[in-house]
N, CA, C and O atoms as a CHARMM CRD file, in Angstrom:
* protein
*
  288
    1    1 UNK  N    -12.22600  17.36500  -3.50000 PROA 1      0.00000
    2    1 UNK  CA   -10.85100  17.35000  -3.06000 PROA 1      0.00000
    3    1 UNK  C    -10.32000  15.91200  -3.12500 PROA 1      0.00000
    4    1 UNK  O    -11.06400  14.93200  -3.09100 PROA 1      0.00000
    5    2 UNK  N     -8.92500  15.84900  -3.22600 PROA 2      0.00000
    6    2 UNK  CA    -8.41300  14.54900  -3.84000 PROA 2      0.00000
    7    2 UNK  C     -7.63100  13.80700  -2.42600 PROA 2      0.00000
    8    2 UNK  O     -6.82200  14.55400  -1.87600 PROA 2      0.00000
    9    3 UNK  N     -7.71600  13.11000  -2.11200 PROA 3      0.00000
   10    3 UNK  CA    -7.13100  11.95300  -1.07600 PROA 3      0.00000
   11    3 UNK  C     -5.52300  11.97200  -1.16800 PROA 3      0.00000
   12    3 UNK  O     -4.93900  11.01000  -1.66800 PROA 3      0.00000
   13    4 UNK  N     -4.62500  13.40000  -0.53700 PROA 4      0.00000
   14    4 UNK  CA    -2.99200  12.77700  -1.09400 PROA 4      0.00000
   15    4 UNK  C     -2.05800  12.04500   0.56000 PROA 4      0.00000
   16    4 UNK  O     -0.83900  11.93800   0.69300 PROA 4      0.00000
   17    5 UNK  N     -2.99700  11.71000   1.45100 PROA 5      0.00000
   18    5 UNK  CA    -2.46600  11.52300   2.37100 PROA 5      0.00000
   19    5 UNK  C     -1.28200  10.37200   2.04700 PROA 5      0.00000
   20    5 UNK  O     -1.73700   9.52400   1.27900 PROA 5      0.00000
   21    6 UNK  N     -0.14200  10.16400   2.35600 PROA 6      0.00000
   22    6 UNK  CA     0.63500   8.89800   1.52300 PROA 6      0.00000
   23    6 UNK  C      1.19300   9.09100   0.31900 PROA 6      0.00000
   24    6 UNK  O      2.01900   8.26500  -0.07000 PROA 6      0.00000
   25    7 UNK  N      0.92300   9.98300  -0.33200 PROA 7      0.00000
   26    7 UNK  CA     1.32900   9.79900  -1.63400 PROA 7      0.00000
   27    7 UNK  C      2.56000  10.25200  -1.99500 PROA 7      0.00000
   28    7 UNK  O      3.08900  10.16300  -3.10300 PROA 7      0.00000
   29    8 UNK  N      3.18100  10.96300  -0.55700 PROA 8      0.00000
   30    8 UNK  CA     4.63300  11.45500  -1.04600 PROA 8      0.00000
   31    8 UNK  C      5.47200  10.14400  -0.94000 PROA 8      0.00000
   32    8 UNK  O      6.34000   9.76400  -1.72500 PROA 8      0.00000
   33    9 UNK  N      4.94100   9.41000   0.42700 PROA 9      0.00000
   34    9 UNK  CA     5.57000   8.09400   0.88000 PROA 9      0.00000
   35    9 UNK  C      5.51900   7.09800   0.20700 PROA 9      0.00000
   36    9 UNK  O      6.11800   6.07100   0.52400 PROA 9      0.00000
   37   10 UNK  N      4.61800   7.23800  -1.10500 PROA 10     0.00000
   38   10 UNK  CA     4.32300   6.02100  -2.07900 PROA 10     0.00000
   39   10 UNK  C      5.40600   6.57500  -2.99400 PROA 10     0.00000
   40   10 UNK  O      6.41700   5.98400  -2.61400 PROA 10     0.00000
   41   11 UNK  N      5.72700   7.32900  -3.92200 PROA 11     0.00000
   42   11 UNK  CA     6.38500   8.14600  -4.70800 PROA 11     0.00000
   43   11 UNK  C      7.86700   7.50000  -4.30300 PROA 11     0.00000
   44   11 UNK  O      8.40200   6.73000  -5.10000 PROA 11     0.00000
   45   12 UNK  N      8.56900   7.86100  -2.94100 PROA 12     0.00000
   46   12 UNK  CA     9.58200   7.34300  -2.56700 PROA 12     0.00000
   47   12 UNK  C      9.87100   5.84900  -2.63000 PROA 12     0.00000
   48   12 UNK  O     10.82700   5.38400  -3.25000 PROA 12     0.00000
   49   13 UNK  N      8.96900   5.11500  -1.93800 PROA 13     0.00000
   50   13 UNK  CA     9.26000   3.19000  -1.81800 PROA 13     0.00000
   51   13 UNK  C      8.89300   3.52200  -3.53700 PROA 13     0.00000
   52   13 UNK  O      9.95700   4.11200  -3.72200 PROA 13     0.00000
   53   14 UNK  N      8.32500   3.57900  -4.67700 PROA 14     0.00000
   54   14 UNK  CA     8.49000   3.49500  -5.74300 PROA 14     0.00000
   55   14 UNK  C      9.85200   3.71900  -5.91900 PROA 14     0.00000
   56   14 UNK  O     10.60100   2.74400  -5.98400 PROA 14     0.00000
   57   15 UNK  N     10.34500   4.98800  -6.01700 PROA 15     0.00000
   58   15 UNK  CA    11.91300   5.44100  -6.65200 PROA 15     0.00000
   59   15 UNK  C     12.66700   4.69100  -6.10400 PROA 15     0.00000
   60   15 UNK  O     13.61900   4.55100  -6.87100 PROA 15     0.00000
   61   16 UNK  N     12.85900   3.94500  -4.96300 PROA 16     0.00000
   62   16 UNK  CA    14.11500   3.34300  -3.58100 PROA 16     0.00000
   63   16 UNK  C     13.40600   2.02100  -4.01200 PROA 16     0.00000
   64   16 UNK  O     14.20400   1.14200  -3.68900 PROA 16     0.00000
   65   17 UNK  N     12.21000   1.37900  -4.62800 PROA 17     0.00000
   66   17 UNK  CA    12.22100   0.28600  -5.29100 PROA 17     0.00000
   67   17 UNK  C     13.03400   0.01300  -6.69100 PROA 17     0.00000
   68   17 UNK  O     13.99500  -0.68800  -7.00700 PROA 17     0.00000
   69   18 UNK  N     12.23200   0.85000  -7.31000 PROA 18     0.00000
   70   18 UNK  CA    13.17200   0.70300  -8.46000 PROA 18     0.00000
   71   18 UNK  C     14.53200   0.36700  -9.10500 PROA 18     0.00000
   72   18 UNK  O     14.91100  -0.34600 -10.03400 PROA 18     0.00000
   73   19 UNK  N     15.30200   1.49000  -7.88100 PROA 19     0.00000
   74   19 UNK  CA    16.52300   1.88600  -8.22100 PROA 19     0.00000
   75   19 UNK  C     17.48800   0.75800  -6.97700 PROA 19     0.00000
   76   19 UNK  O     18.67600   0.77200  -6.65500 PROA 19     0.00000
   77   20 UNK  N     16.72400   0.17300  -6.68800 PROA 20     0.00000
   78   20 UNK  CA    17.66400  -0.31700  -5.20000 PROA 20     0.00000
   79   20 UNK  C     17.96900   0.06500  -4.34700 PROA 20     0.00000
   80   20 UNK  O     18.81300  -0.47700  -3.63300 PROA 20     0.00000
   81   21 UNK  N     17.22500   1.47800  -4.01200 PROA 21     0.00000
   82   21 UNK  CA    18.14300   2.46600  -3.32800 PROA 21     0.00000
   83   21 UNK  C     17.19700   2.20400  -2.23200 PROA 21     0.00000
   84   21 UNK  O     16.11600   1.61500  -2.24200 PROA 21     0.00000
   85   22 UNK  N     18.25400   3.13000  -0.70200 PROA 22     0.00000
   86   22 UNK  CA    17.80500   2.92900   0.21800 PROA 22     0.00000
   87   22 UNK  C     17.24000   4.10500   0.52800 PROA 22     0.00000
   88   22 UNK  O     17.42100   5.13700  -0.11800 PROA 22     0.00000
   89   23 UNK  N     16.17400   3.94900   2.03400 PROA 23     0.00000
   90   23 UNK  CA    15.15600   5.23200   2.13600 PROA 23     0.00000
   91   23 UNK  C     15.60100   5.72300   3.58300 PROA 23     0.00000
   92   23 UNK  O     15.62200   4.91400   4.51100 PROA 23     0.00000
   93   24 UNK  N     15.90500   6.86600   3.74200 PROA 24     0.00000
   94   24 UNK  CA    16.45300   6.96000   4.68100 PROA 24     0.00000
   95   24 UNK  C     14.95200   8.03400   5.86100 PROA 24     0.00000
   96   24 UNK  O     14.68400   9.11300   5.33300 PROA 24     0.00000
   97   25 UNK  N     14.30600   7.81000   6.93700 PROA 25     0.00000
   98   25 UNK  CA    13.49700   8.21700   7.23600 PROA 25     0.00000
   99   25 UNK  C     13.17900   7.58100   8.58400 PROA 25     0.00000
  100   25 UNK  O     13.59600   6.44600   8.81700 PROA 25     0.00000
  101   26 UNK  N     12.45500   8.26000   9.49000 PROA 26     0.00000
  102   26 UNK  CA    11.86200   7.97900  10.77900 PROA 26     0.00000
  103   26 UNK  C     10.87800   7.17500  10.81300 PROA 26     0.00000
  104   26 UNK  O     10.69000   6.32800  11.68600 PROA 26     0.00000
  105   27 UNK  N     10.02200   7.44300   9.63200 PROA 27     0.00000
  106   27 UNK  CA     8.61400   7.23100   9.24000 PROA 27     0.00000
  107   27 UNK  C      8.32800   5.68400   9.17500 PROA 27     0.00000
  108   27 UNK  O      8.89300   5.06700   8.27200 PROA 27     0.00000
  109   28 UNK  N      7.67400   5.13200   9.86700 PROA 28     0.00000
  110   28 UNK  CA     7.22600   3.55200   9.92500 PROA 28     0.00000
  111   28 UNK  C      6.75000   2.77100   8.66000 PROA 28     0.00000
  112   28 UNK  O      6.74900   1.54000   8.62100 PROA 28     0.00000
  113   29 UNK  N      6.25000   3.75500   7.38200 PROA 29     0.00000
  114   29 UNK  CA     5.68400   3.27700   6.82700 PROA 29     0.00000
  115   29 UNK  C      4.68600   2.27800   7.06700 PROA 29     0.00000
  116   29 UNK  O      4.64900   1.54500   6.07800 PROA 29     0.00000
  117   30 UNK  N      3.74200   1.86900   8.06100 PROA 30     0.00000
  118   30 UNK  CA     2.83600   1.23400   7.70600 PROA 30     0.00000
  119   30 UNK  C      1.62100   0.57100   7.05900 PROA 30     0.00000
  120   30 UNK  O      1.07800  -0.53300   7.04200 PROA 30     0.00000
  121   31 UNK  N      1.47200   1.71600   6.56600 PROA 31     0.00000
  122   31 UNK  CA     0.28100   1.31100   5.27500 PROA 31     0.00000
  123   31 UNK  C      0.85800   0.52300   4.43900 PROA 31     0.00000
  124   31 UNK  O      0.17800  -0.36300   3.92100 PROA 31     0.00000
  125   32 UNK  N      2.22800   0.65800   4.11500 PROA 32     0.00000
  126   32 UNK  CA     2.71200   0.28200   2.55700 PROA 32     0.00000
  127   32 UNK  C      3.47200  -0.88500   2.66300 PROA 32     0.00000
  128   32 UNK  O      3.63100  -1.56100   1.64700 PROA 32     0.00000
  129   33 UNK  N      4.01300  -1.26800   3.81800 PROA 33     0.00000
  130   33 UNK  CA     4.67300  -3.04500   4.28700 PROA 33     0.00000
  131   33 UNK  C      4.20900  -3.89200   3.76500 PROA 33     0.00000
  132   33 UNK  O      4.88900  -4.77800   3.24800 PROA 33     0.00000
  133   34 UNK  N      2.60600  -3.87100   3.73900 PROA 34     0.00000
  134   34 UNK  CA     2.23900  -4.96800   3.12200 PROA 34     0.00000
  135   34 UNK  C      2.50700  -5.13200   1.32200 PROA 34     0.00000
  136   34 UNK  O      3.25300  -6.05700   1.00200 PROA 34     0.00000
  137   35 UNK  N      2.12400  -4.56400   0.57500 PROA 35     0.00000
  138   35 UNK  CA     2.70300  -4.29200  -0.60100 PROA 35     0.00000
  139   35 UNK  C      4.08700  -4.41400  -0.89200 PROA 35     0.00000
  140   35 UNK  O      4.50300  -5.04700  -1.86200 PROA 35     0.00000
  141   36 UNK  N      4.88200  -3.76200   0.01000 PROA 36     0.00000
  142   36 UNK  CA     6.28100  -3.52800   0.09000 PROA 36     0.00000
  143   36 UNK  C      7.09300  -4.37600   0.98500 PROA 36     0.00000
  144   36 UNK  O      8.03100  -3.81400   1.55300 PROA 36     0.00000
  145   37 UNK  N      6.86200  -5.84900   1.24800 PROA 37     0.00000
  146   37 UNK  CA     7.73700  -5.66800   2.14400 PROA 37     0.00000
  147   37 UNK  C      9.18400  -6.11800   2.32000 PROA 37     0.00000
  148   37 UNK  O      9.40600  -6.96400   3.18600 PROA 37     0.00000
  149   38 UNK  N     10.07900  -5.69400   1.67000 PROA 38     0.00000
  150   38 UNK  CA    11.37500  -5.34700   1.34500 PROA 38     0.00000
  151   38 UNK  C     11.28600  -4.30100   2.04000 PROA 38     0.00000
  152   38 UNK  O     12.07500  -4.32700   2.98400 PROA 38     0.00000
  153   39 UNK  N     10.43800  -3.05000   1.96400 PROA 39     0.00000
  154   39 UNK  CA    10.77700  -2.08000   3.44700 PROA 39     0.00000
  155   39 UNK  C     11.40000  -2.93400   4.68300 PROA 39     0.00000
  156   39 UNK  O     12.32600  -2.44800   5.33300 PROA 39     0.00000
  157   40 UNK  N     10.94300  -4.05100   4.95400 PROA 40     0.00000
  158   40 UNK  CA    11.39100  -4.97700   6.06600 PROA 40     0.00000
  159   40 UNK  C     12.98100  -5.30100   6.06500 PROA 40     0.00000
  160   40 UNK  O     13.69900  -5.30500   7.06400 PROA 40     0.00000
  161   41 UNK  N     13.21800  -5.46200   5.26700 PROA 41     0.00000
  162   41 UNK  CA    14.85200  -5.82900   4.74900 PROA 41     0.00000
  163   41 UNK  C     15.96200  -5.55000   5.40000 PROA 41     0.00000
  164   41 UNK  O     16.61400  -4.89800   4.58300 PROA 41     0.00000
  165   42 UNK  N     16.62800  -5.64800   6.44500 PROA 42     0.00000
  166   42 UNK  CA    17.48900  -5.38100   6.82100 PROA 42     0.00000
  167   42 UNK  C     18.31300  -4.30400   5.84600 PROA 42     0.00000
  168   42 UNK  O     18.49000  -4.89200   4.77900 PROA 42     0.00000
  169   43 UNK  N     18.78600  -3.20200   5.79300 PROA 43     0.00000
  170   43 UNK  CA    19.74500  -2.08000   5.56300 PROA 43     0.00000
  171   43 UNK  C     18.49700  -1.01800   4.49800 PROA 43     0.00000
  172   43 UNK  O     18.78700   0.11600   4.12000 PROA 43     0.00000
  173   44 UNK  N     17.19400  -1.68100   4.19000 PROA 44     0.00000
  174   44 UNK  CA    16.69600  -0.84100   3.44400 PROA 44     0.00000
  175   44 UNK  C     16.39500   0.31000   3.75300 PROA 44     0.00000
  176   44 UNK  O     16.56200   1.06800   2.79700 PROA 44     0.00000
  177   45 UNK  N     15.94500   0.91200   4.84400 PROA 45     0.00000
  178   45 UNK  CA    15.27800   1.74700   5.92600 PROA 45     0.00000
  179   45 UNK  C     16.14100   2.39900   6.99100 PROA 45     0.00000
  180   45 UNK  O     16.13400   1.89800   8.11500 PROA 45     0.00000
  181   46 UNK  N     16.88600   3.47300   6.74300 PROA 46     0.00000
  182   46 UNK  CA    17.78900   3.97600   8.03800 PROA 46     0.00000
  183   46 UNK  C     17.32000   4.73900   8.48800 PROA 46     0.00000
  184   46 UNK  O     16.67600   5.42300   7.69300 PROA 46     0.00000
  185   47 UNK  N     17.26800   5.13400   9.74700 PROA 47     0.00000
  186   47 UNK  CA    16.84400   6.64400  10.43400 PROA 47     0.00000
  187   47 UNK  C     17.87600   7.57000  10.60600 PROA 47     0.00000
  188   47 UNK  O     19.09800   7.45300  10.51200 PROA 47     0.00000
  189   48 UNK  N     17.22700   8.41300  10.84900 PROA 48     0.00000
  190   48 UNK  CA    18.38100   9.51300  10.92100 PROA 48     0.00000
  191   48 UNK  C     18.16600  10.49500  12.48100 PROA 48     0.00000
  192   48 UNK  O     17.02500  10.85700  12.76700 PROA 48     0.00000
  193   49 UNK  N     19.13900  10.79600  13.24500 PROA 49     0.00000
  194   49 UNK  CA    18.74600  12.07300  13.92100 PROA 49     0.00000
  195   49 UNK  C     20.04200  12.84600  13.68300 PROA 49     0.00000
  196   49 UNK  O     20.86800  12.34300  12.92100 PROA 49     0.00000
  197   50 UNK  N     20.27500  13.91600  14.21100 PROA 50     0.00000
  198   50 UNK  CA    21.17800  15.10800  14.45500 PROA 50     0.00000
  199   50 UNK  C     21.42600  15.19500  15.61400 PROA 50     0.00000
  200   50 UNK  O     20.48000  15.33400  16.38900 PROA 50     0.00000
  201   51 UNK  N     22.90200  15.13700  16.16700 PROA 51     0.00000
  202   51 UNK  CA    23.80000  15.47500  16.76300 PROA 51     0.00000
  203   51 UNK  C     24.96800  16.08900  16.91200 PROA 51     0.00000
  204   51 UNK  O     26.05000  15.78500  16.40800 PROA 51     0.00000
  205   52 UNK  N     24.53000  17.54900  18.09700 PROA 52     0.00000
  206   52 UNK  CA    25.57500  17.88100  18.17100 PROA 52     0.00000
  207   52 UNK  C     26.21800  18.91200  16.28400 PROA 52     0.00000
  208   52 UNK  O     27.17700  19.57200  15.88200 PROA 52     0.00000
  209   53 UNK  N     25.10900  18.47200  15.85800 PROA 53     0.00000
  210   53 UNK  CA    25.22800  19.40600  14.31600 PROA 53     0.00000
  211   53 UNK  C     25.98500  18.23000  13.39000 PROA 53     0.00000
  212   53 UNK  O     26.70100  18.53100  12.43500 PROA 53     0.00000
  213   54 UNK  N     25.77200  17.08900  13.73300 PROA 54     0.00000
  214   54 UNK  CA    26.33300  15.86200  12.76300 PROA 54     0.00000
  215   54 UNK  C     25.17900  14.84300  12.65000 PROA 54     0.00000
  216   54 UNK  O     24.65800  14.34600  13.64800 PROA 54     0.00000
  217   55 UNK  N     24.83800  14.58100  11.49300 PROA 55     0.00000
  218   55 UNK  CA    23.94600  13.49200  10.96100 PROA 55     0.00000
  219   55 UNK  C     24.40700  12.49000  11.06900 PROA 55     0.00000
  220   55 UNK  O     25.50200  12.12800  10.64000 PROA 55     0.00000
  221   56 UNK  N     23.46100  11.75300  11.79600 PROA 56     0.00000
  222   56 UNK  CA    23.69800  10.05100  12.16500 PROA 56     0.00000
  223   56 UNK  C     23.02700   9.43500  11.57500 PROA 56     0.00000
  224   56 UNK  O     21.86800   9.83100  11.45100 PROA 56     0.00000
  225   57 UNK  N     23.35200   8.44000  11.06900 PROA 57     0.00000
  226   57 UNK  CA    22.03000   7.70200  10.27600 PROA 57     0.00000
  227   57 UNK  C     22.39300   5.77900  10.66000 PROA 57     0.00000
  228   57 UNK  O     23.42300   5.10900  10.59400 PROA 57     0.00000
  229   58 UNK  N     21.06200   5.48000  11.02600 PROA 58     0.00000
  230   58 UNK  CA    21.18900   3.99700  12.09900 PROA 58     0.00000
  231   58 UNK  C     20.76900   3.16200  10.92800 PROA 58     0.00000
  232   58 UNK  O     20.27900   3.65700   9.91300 PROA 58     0.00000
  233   59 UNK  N     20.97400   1.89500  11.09800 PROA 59     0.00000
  234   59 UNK  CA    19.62000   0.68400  10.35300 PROA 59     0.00000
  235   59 UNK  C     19.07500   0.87800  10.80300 PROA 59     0.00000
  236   59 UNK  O     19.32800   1.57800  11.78400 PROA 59     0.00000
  237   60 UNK  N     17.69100   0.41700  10.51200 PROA 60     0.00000
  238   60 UNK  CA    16.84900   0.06900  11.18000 PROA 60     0.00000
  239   60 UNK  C     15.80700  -0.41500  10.41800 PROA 60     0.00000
  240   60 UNK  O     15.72700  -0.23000   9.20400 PROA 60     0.00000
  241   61 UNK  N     14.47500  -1.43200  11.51900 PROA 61     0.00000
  242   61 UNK  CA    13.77700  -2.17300  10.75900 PROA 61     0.00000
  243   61 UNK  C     12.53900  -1.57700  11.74800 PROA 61     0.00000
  244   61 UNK  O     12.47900  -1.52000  12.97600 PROA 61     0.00000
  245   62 UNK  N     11.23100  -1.00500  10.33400 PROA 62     0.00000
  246   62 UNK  CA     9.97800  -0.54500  10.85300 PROA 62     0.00000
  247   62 UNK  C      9.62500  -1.90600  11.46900 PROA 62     0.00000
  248   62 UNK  O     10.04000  -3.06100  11.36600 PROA 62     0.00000
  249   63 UNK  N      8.37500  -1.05200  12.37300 PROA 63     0.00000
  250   63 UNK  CA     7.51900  -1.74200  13.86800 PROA 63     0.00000
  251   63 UNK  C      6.54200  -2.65200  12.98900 PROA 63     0.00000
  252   63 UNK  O      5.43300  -2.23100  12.65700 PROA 63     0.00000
  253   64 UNK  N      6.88300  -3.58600  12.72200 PROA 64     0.00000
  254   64 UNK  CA     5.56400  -4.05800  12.23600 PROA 64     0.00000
  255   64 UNK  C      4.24100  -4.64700  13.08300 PROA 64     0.00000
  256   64 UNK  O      3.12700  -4.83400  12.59400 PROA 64     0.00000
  257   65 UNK  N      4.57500  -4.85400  14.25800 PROA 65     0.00000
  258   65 UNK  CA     3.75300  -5.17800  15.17800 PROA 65     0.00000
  259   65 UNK  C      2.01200  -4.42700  15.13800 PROA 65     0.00000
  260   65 UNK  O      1.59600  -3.48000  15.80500 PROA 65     0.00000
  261   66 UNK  N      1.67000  -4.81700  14.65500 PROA 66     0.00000
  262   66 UNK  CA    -0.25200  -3.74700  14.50500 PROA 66     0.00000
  263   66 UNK  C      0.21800  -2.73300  13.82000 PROA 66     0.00000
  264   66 UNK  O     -0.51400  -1.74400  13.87800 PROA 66     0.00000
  265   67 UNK  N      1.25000  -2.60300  13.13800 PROA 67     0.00000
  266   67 UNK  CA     1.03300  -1.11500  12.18700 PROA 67     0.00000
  267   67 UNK  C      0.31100  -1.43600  10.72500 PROA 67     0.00000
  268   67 UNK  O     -0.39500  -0.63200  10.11600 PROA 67     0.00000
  269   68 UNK  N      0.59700  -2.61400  10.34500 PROA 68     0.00000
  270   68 UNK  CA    -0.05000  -2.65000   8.96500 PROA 68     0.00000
  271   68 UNK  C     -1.57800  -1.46000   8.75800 PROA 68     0.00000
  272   68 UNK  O     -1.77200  -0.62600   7.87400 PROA 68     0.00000
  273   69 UNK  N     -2.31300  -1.77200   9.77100 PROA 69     0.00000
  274   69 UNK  CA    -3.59200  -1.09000   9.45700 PROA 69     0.00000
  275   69 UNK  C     -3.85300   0.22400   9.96100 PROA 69     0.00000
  276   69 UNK  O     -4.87200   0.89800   9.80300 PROA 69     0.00000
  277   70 UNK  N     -2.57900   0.56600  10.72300 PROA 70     0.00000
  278   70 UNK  CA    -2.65200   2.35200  11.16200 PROA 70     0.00000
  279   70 UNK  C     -2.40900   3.10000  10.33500 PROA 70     0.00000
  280   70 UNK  O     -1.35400   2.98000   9.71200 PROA 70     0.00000
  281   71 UNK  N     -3.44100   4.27400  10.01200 PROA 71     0.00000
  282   71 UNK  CA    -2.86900   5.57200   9.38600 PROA 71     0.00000
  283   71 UNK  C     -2.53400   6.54200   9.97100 PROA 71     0.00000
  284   71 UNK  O     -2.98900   6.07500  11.01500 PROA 71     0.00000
  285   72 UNK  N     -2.09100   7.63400  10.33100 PROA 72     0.00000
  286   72 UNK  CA    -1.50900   8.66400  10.50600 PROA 72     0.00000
  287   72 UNK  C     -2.69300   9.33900  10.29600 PROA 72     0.00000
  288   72 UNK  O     -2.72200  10.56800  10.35500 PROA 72     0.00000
């Protein structure tokens, strides 16, 4: 069996590298900061929740504090 833990989250910072584009997600990304870190970037990274039946979407900048080496 093949190791895909990450690999949807790698797939994305690839495409939102590439293209300039931004990633819009909850998800801390920590494994991949180090490689990536333009994830850090001010406006790269927005979160999103739902309210009220309307999508909000914030800046925001992942925890980097001890996440580099956490996996999920």
């Amino acid at each position: 069996m093949y190791d895909t833990e990450g690999r949807g989250d790698a797939l994305v910072i690839s495409i939102a590298e590439e293209v300039g584009g931004v990633i819009v997600s909850n998800d801390n990304f920590a494994p991949f900061q180090r490689a990536n870190p333009w994830l850090l970037d001010v406006g790269r990274v927005l979160g999103a929740t739902q309210s009220q039946g309307v999508w909000v979407f914030n800046p925001r900048r992942p925890n980097v504090t001890g996440a580099a080496g956490r996996r999920r």
